[in-house]
SERO-4910 file (N, C-alpha, C, O; in steps of 0.05 Angstrom, whole numbers):
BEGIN
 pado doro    nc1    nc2    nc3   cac1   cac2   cac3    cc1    cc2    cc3    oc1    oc2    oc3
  Unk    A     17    -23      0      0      0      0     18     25      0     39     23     13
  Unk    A     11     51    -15     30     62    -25     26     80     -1      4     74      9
  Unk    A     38    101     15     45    122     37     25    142     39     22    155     59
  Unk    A      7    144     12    -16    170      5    -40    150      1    -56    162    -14
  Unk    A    -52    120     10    -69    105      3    -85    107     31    -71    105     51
  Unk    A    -99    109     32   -121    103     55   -127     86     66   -129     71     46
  Unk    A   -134     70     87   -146     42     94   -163     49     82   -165     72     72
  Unk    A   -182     28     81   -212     19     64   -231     11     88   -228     -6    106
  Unk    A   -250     25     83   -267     11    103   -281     -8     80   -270    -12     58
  Unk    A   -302    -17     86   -321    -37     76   -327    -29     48   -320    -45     30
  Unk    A   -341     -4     41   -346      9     31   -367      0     14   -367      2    -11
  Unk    A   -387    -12     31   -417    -22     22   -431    -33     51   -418    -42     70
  Unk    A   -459    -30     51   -472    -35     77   -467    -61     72   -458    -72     53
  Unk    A   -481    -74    108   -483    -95    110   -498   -115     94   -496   -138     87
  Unk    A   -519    -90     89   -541   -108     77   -533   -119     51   -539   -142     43
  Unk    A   -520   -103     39   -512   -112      4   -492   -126     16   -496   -148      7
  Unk    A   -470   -129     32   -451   -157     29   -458   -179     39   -447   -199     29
  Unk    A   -478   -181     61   -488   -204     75   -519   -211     69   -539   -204     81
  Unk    A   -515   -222     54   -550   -235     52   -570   -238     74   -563   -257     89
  Unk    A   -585   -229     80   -600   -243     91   -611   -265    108   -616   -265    133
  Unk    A   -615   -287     87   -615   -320     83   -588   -322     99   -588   -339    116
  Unk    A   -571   -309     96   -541   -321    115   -537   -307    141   -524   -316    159
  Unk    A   -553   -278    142   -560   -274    170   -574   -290    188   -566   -298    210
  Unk    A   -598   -297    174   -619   -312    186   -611   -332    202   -619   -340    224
  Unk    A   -587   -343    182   -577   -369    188   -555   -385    209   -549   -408    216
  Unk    A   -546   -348    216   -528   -349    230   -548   -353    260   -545   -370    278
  Unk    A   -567   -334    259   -581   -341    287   -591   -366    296   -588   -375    319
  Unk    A   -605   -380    273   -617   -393    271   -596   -423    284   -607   -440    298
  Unk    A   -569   -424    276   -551   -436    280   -538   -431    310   -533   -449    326
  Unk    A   -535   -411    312   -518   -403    349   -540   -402    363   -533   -400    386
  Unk    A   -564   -401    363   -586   -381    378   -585   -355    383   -603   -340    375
  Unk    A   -555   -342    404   -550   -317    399   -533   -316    385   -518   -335    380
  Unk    A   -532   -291    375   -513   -274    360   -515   -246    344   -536   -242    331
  Unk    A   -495   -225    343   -503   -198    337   -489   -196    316   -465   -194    317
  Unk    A   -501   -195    296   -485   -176    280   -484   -151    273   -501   -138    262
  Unk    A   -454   -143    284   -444   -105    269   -414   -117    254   -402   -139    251
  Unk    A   -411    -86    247   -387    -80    241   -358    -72    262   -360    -53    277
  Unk    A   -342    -82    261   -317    -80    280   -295    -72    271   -289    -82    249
  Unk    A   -275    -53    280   -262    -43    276   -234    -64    271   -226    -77    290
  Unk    A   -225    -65    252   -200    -95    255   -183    -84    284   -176   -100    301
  Unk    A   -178    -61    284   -157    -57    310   -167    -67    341   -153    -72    360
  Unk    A   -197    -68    340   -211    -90    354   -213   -120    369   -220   -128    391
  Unk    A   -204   -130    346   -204   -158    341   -180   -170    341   -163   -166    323
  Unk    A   -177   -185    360   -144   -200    366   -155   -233    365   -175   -242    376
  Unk    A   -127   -254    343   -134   -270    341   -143   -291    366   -145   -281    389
  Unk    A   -150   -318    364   -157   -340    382   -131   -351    391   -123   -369    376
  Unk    A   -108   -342    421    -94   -358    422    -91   -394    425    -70   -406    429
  Unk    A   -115   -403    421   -124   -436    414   -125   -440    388   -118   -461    379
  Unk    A   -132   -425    376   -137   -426    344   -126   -455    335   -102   -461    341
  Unk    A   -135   -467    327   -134   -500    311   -112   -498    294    -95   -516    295
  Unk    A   -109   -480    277   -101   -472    253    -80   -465    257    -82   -444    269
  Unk    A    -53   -472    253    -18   -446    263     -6   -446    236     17   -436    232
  Unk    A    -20   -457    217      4   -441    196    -21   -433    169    -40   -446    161
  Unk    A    -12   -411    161    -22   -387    140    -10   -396    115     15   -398    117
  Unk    A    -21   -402     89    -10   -399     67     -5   -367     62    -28   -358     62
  Unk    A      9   -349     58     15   -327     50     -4   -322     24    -25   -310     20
  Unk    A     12   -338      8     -1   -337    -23    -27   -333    -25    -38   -313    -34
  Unk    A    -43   -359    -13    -63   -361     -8    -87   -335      7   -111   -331      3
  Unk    A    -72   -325     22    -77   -299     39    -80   -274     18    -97   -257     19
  Unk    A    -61   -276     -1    -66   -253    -18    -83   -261    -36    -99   -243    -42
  Unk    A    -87   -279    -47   -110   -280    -65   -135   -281    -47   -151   -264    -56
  Unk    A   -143   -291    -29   -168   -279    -15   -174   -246    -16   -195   -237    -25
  Unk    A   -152   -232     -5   -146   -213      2   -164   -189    -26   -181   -171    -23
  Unk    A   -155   -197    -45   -160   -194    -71   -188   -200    -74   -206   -186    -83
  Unk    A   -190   -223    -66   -221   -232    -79   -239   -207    -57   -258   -192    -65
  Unk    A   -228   -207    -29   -246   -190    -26   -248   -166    -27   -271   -156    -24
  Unk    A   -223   -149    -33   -226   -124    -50   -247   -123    -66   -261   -103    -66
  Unk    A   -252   -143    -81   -265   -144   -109   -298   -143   -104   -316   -132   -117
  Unk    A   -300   -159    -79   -322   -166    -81   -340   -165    -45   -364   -168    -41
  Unk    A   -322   -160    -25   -325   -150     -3   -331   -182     21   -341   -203     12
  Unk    A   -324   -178     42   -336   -198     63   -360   -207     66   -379   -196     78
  Unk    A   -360   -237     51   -389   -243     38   -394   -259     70   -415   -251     80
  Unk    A   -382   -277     84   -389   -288    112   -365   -268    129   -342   -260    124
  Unk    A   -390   -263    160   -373   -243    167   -352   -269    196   -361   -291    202
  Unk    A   -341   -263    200   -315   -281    223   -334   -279    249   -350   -260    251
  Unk    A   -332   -294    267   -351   -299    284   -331   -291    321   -314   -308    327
  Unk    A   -333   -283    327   -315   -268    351   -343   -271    373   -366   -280    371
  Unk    A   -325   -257    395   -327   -265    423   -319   -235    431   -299   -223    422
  Unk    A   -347   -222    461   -337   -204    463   -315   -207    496   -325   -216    516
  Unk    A   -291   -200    496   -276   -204    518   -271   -174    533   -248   -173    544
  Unk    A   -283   -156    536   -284   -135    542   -272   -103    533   -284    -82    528
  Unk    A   -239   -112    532   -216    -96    513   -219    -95    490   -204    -81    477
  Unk    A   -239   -111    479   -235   -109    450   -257   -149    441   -270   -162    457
  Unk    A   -252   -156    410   -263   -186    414   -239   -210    398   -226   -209    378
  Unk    A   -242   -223    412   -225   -245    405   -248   -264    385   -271   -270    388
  Unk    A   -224   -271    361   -234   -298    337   -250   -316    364   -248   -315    389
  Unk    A   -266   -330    344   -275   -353    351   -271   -370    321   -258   -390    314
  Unk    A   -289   -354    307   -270   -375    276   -266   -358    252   -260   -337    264
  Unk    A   -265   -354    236   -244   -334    211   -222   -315    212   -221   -292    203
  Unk    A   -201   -331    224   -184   -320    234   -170   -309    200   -161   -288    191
  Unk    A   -172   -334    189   -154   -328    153   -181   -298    145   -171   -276    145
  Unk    A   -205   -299    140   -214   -279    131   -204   -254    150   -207   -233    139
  Unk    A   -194   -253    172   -185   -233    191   -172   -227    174   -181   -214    155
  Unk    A   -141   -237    178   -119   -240    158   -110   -223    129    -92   -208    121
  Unk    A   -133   -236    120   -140   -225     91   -148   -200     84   -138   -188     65
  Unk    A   -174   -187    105   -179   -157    103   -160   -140    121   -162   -116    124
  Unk    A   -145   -155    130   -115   -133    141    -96   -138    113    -87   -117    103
  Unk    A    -92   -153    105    -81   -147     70    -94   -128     57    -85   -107     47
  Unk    A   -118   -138     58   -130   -109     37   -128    -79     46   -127    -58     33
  Unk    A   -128    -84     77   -128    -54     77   -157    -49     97   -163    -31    113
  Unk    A   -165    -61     92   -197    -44    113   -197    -49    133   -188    -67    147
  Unk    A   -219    -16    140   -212    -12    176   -230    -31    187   -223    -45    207
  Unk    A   -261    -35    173   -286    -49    192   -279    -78    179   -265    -80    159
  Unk    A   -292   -102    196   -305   -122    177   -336   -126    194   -341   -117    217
  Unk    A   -353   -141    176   -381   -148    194   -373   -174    203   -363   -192    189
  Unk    A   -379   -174    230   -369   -192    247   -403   -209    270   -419   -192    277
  Unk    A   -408   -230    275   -423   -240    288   -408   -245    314   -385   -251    315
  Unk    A   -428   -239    342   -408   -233    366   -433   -251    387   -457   -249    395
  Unk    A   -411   -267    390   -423   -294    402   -418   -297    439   -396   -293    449
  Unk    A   -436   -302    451   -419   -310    479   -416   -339    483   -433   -356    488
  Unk    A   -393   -342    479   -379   -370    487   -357   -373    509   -339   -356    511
  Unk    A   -358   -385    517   -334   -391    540   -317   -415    529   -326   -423    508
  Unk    A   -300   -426    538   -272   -431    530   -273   -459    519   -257   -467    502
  Unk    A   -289   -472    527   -295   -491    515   -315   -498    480   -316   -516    462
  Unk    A   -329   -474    486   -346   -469    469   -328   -451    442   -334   -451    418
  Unk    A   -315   -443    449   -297   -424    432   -280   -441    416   -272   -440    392
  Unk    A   -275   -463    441   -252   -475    418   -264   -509    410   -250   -527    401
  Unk    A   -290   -511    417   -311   -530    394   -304   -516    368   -290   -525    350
  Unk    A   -322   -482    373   -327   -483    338   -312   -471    332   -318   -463    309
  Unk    A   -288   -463    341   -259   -453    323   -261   -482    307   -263   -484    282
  Unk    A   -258   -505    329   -240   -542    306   -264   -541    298   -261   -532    275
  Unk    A   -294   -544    301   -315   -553    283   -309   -536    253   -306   -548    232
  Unk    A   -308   -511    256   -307   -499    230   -284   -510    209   -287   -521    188
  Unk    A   -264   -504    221   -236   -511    207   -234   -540    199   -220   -545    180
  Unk    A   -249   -564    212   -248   -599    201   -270   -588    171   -263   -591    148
  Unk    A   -290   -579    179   -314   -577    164   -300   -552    137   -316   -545    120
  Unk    A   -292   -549    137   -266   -537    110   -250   -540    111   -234   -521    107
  Unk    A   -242   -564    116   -225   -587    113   -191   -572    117   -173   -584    105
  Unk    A   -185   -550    131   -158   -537    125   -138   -545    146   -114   -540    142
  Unk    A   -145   -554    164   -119   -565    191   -106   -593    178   -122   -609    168
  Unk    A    -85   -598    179    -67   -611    175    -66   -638    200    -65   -629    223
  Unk    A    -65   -660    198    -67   -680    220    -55   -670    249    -65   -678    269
  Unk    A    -33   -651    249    -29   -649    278    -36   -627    289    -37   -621    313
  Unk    A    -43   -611    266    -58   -588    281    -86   -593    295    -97   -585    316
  Unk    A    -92   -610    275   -121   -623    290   -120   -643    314   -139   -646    330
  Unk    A    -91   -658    315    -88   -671    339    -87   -652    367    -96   -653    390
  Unk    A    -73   -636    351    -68   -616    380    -94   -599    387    -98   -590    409
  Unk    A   -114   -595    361   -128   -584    380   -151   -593    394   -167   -579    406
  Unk    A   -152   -629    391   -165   -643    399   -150   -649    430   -161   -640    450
  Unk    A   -132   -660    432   -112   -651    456   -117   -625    483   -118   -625    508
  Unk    A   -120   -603    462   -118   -572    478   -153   -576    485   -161   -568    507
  Unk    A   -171   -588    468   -203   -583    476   -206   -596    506   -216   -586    526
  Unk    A   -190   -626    503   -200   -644    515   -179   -631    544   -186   -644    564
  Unk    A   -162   -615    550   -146   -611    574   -162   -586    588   -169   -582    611
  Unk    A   -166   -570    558   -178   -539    579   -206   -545    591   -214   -534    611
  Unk    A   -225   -570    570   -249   -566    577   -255   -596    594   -278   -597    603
  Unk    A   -244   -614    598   -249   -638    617   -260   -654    600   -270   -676    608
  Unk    A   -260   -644    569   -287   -670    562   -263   -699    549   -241   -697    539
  Unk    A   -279   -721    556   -267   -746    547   -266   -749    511   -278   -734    496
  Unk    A   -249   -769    502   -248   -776    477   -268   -782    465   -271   -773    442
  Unk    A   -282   -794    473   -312   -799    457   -332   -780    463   -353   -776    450
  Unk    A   -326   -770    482   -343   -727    473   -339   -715    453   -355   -706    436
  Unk    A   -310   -712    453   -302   -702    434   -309   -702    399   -315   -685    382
  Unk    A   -304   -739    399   -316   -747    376   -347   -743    369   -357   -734    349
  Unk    A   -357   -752    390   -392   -744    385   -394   -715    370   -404   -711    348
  Unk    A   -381   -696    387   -376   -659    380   -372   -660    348   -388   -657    330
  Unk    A   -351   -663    349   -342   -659    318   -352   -682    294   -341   -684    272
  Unk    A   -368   -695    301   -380   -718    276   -359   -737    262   -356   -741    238
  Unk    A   -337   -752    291   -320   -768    282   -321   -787    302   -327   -781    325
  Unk    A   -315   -819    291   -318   -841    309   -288   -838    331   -268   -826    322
  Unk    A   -288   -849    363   -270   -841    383   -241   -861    363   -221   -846    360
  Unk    A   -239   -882    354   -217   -878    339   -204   -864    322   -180   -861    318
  Unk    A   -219   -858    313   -204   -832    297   -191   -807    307   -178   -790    294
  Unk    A   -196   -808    331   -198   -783    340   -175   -784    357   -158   -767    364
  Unk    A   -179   -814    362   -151   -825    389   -130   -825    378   -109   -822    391
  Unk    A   -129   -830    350   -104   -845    328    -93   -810    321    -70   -804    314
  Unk    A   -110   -796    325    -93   -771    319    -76   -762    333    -53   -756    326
  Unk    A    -88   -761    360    -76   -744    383    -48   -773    389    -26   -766    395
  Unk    A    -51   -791    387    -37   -810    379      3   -803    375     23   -808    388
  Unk    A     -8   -785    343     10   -773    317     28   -750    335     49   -741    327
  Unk    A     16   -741    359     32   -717    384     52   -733    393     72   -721    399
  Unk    A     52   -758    397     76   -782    410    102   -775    395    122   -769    406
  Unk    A     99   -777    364    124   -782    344    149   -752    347    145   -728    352
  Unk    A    164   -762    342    193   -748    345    174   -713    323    154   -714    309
  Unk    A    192   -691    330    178   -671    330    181   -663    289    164   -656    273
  Unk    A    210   -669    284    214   -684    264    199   -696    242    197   -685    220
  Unk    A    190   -714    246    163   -723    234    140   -713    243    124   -731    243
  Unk    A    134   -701    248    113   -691    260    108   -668    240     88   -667    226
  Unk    A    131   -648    241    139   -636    211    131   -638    185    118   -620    174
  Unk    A    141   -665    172    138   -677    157    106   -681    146     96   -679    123
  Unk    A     96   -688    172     68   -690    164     48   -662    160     27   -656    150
  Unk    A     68   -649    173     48   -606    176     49   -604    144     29   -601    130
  Unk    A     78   -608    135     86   -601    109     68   -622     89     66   -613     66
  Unk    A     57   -644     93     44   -649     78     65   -679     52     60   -693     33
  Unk    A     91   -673     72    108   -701     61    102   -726     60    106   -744     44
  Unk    A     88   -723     85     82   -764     87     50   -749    106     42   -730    119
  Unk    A     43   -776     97     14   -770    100     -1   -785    139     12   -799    154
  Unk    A    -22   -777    142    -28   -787    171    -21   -819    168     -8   -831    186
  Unk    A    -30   -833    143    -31   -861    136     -5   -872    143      0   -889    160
  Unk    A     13   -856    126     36   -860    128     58   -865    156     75   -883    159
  Unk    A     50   -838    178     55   -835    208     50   -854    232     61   -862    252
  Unk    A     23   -858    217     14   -879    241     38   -908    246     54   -911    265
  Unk    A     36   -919    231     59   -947    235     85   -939    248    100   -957    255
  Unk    A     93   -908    251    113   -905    258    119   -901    282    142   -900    292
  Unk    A     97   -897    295     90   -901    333     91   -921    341     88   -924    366
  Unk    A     97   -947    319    102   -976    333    128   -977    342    134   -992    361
  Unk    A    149   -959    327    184   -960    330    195   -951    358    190   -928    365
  Unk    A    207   -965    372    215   -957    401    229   -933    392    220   -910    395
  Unk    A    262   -941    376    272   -928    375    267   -898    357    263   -900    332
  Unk    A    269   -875    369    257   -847    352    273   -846    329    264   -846    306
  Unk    A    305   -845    338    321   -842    313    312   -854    282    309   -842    261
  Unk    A    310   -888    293    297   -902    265    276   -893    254    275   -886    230
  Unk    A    252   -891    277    224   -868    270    230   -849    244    216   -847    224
  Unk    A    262   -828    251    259   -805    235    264   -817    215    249   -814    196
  Unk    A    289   -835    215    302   -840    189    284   -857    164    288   -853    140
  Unk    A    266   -876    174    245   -881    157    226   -862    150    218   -861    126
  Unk    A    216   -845    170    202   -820    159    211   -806    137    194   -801    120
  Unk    A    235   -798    132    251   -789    118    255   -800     92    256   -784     73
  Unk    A    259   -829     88    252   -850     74    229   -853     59    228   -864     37
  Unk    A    207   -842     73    185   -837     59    185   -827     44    181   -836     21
  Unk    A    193   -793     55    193   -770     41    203   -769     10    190   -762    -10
  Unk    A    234   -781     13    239   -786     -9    238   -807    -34    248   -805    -57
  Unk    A    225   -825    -24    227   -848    -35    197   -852    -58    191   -862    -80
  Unk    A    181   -833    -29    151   -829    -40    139   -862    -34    130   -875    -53
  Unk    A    141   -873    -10    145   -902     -6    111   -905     -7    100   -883     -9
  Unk    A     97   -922     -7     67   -922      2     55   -945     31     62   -968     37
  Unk    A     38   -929     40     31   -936     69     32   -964     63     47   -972     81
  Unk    A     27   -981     51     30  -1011     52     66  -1024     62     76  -1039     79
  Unk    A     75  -1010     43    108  -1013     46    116  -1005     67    132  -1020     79
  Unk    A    106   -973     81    117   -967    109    106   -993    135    117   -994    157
  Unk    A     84  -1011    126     72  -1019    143     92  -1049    140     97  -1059    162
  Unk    A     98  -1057    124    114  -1080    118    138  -1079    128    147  -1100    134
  Unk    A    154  -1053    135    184  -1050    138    183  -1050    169    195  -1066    182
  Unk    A    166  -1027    180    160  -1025    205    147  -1057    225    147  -1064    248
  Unk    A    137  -1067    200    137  -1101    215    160  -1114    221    168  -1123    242
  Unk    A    171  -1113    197    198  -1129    200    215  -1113    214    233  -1128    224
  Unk    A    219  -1089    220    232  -1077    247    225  -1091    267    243  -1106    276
  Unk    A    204  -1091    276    190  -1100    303    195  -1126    310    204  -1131    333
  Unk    A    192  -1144    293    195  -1172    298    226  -1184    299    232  -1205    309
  Unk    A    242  -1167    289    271  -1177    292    282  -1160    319    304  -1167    327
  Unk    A    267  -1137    337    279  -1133    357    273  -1143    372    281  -1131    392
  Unk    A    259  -1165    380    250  -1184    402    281  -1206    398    297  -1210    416
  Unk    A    282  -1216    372    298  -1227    362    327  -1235    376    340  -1254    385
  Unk    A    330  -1197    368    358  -1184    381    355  -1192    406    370  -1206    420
  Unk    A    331  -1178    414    351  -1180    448    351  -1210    456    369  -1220    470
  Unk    A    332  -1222    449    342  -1259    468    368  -1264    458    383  -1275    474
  Unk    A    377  -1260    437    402  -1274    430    425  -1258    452    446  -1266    460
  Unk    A    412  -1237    456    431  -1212    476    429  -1224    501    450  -1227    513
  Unk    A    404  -1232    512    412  -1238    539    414  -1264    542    410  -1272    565
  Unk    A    420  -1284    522    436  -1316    523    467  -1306    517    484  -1323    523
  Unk    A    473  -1289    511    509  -1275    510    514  -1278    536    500  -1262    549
  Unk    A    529  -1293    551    540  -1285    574    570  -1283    579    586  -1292    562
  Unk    A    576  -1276    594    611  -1264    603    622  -1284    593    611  -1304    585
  Unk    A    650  -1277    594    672  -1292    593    668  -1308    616    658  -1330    618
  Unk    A    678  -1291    634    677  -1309    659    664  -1320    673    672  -1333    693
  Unk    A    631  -1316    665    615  -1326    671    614  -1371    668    611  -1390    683
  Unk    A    621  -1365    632    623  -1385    624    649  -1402    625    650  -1425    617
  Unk    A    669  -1390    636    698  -1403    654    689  -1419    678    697  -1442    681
  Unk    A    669  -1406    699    663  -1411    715    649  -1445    713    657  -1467    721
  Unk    A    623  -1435    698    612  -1466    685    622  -1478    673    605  -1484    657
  Unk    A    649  -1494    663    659  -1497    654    676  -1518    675    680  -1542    677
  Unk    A    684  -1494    689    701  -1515    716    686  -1526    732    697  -1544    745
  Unk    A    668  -1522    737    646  -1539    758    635  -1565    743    627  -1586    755
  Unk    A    635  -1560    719    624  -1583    696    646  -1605    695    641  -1629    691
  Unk    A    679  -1590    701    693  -1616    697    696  -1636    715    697  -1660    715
  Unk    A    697  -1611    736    707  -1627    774    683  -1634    775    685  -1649    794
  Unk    A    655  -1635    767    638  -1654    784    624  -1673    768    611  -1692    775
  Unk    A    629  -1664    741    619  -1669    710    587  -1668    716    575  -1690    718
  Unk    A    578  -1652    719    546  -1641    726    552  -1621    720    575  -1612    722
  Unk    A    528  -1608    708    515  -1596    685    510  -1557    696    486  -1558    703
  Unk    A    516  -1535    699    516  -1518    709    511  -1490    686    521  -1484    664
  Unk    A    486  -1476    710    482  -1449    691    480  -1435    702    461  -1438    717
  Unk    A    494  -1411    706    501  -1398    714    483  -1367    713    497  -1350    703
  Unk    A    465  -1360    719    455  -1332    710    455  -1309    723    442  -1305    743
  Unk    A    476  -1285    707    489  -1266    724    471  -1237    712    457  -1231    693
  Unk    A    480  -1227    733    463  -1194    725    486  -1176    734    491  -1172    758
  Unk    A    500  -1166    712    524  -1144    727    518  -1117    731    534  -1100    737
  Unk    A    488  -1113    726    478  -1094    743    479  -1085    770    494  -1069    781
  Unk    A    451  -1102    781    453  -1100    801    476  -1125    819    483  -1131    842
  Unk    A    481  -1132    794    507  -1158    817    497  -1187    829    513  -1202    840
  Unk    A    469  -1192    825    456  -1219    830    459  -1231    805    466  -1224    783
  Unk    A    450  -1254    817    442  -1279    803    435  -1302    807    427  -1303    830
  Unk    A    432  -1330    795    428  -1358    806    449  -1372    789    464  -1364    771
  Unk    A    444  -1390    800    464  -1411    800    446  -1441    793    432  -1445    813
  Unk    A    443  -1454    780    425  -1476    775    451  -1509    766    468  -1512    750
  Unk    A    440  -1530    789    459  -1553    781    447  -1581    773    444  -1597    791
  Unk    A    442  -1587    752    424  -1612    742    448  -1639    752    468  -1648    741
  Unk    A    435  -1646    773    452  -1677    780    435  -1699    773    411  -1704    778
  Unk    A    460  -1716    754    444  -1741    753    438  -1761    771    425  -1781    764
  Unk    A    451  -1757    808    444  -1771    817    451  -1766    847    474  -1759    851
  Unk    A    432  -1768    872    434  -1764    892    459  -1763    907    462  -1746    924
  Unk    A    483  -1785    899    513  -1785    906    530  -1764    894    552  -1755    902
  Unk    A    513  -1755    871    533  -1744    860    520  -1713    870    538  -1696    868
  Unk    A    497  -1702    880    486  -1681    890    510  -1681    924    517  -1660    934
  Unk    A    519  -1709    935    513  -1702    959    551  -1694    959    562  -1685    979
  Unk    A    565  -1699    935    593  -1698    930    600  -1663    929    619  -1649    936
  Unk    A    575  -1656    916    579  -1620    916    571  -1608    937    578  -1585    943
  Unk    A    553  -1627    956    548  -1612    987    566  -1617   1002    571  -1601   1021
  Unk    A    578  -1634   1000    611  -1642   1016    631  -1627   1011    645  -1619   1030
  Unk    A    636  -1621    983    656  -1588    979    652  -1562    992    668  -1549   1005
  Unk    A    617  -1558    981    612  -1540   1004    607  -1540   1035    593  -1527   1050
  Unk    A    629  -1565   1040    618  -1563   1079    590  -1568   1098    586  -1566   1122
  Unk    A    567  -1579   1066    545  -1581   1080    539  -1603   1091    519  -1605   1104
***
């Protein structure tokens, strides 16, 4: 905007930008609600907001469209006394601060904190624009600030409680992938199998794998099996490894009594057992005689 340009207010009544039929509808939908005009210097976004990342691009072509053609749904706010806080069109906010105008028509709802951040996520699933962890998290943030359980939640937003669980789920994975998935690299399908991997490191580095490989959820689901099933693998073979001297030990007790000895040590904490298979009461009572019993 050039140094001698004006803000813009609206510069058409309410009546010609907002229909009617979509006033009506707004009441008819909240029960209350007012609609005026609000000053943008007014209006400060939803620090819950569902939504944390802005296409720019995308921002200016709105921005544009509504130069052209003005704020056809007005953003739905909350009055907080100083001024009103989003409840949902935070991007149409956005957009008429690109363009330049001072008012937008705004619907001014009383909701409290739970209610605010229903229909912030109801709106934003229902135009499909949050990305899997944004929506995890703000299924996460609903369910902490407002006490309600997982299958509240789901009932709320018109999704079954698995779905809803498998998201908030996707908050577990290294932050990394988590990334990956905002950006739109590997997909929720893709993430899920990767919460089976103990280790995070491998987590990224297959994530990563994805990314580039362009691998498909069947294949991530195949590899991440065969991860899984060979680390059980590993470790028994790990904890039948025993010391050197463990197995010196059995070794010499096996010759001097020629009975059969296993020895199981923990150099942790420093215990263990000792186990002796005798083939025969004389020969049990030959090792209690060494030891003095």
């Amino acid at each position: 905007m050039s140094a001698s340009a004006k803000p813009k207010a609206l510069g058409r009544g309410l009546g010609n930008l907002i229909p009617v039929s979509e006033e009506r509808s707004f009441k008819e939908a909240g029960g209350e609600g007012s609609l005026k005009e609000v000053k943008l210097s007014e209006i400060r976004p939803n620090p819950d907001q569902p939504r944390r990342t802005f296409n720019e691009e995308s921002l200016r072509e709105l921005a544009e469209t509504i130069k052209a053609h003005g704020v056809i749904q007005p953003i739905v706010v909350k009055d907080v006394g100083s001024g009103y806080e989003i409840i949902s069109g935070e991007r149409r906010y956005r957009a008429c601060k690109i363009a330049g105008f001072i008012k937008i028509p705004v619907v001014v709802k009383k909701a409290n904190v739970q209610q605010t951040l229903e229909m912030a996520l109801i709106e934003n699933i229902q135009r499909e624009n949050l990305n899997p962890i944004e929506e995890a998290l703000a299924y996460k943030t609903l369910s902490e600030k407002s006490g309600l359980k997982i299958t509240d939640i789901a009932s709320r937003v018109g999704k079954n409680r698995a779905t809803v669980s498998n998201l908030i789920r996707l908050l577990q994975l290294p932050d990394s992938v988590m990334d990956l998935v905002k950006n739109g690299r590997i997909s929720e399908g893709h993430a899920r199998p990767l919460l089976s991997i103990a280790d995070r490191k491998k987590s990224e580095q297959l994530a990563y794998q994805i990314a580039e490989k362009g691998l498909t959820v069947r294949q991530v689901e195949d590899i991440v099996a065969n991860l899984t099933e060979e680390a059980p693998v590993r470790e028994k073979k790990k904890s039948k490894r025993k010391e050197v001297d463990i197995v010196e030990l059995e070794n010499k007790f096996r010759k001097k009594y020629s009975m059969k000895v296993d020895i199981t040590h923990n150099s942790s904490s420093g215990k263990g057992k000792l186990s002796i298979a005798y083939p025969s009461l004389d020969a049990l009572q030959k090792v209690l005689d060494a030891l003095g019993l």
